[in-house]
Structures are given as C-alpha cells and as structure tokens.
N, C-alpha and C positions, 0 to 999 in steps of 0.2 A: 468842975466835975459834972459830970453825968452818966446815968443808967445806960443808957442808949450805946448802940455798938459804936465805934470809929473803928474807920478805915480806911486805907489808901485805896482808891481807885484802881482800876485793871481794868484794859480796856473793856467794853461791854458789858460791863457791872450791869447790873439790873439795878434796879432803883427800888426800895424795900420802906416799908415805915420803920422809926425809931432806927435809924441810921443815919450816922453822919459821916458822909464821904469827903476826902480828905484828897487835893488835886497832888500829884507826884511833881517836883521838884521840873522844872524845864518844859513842861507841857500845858496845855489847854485841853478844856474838858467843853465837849457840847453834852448834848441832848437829842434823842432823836428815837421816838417810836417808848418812849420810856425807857430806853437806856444810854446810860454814861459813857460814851466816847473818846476816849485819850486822842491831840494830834499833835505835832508836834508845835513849839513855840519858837517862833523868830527869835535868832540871837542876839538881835540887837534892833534898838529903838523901844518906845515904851510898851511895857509889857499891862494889857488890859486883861486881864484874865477872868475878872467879874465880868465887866460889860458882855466880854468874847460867851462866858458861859448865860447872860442872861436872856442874851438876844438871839441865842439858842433856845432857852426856855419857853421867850416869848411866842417864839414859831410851833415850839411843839404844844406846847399847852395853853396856848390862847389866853380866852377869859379865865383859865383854869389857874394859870402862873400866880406863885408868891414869890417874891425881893425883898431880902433883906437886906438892909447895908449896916455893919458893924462898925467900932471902930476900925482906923485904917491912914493912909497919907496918901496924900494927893486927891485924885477925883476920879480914879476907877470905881466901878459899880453908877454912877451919873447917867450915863447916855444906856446904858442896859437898862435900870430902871425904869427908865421914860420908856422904851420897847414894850417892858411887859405893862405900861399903864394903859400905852395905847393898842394894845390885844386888849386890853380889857382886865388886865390883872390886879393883884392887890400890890400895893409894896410896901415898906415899912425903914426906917431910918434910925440909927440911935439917936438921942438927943446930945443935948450939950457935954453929956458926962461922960461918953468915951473919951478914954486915955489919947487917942489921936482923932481928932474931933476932925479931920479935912475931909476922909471920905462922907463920914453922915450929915456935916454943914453944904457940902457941894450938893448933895443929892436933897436937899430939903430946901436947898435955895433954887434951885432948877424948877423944883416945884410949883412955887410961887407966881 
C-alpha cells in the first residue's frame, strides 16, 4: 500500500513526484527530456523492459539517475543498472529477502 498516486503510463506522461508509474501491458517505456515514452515491444525473444527503461534513464539523467531492482525472475534490470552506475548514478538492489530473489542477486553480483 501506498499514499502516493499509481498509474498506468500514457504516452508522454510527464514525470511528477509521489507517483508511481505503472508500464501498460506489451510496451516499453523510455525517458527522454523528463517524460515517459510508450514504444512498442517485440513479440518475441526476451522481453528487458527494466534494462530497456534504465538505459534510457541513464542517458537522460546522468549523475542524476536512481535504480532500483526489486524482487523479480531472471536478470532483467542487471545490465541497466550498470548504465546508470557508469553516468554516475545511484542504484539500489533488494537483498536476500525478496520473494523472487534472481533479479536482485543478478544485479548485486554484477556488482562485485
């Protein structure tokens, strides 16, 4: 739960504090100029949709970017990460205790 609005993304969202934007179903979301970009997603092979949006982030907002990696499966968010570490950014990982521990182990062993 949280105070904070949610919401599904539309293209050109502007990016707002105390919002949590939410990517629509079959698409990828960049960043660019401080707003949210729907484009479309290949239908087939692996769907990166973290990395896809953080290596966006990286470009736009440099030193500025935060990453987080939450629970998750597999090792999307991994190579975005490393994007915004090398702009300069902050990033962040869960620990051992997410419920699907592969994307925050992948991305905290990259690290290393």
């Amino acid at each position: 739960m949280t105070r904070m609005t949610v919401m599904e993304v539309r293209d050109e969202s502007s990016v707002r504090p105390n919002h949590v934007f939410v990517i629509p179903p079959g698409r990828n979301m960049i960043i660019s100029g401080g707003t949210l970009q729907l484009l479309p997603r290949e239908s087939s092979g692996l769907h990166r949709s973290i990395d896809y949006f953080f290596r966006s982030l990286a470009e736009d907002q440099g030193h500025k970017a935060i990453g987080v990696v939450l629970s998750g499966t597999a090792t999307d968010g991994t190579l975005g990460l490393e994007e915004i570490k090398a702009a300069g950014g902050i990033t962040f990982a869960q620990n051992e205790t997410a419920q699907h521990d592969s994307m925050p182990r992948s991305a905290i062993a990259a690290d290393r």
